[in-house]
N, C-alpha and C positions, 0 to 999 in steps of 0.2 A: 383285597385288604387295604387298600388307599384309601378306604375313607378314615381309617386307624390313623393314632400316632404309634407305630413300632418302635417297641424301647429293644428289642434284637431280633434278628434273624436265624434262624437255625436249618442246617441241611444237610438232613438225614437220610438221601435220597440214596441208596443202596444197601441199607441196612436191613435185612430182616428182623421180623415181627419175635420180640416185642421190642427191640432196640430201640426204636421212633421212641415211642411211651418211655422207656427206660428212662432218655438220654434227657427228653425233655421236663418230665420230672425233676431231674436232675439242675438242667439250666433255668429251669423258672424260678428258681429259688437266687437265681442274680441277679431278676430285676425285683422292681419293686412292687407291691400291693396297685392294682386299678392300671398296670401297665399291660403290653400287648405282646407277645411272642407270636411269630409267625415262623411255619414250620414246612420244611420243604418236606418231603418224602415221596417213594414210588414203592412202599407197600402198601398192597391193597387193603390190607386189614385195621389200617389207621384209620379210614374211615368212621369204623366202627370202636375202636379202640380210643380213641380221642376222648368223643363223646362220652363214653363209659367209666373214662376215667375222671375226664372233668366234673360228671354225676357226685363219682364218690371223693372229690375231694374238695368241692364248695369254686371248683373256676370254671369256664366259660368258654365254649367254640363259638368265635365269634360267627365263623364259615368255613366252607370248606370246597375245595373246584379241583 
């Protein structure tokens, strides 16, 4: 994510599935429109989850590793 400017950081890394989705839902609504949230987590289902969400609600995975 370095090539981003990160407007926050989030780290969600031991929270089960759906918590990641939940929480970040939740903190994207503190930065602003065209800004960047990067999100820590170690559920495997985020992968998928991410994307799916960002689908249905009009935002963007920039990437994911």
């Amino acid at each position: 994510m370095s090539d981003y400017n990160v407007a926050k950081v989030c780290d969600y890394k031991g929270l089960p599935c759906p918590m990641p989705v939940v929480k970040m839902a939740q903190d994207i609504g503190t930065i602003g429109v065209g800004e960047v949230i990067e999100v820590h987590t170690t559920d495997p289902g985020s992968l998928s989850d991410f994307p799916a969400w960002a689908s249905t609600t009009g935002n963007e995975v920039l990437g994911s590793e």
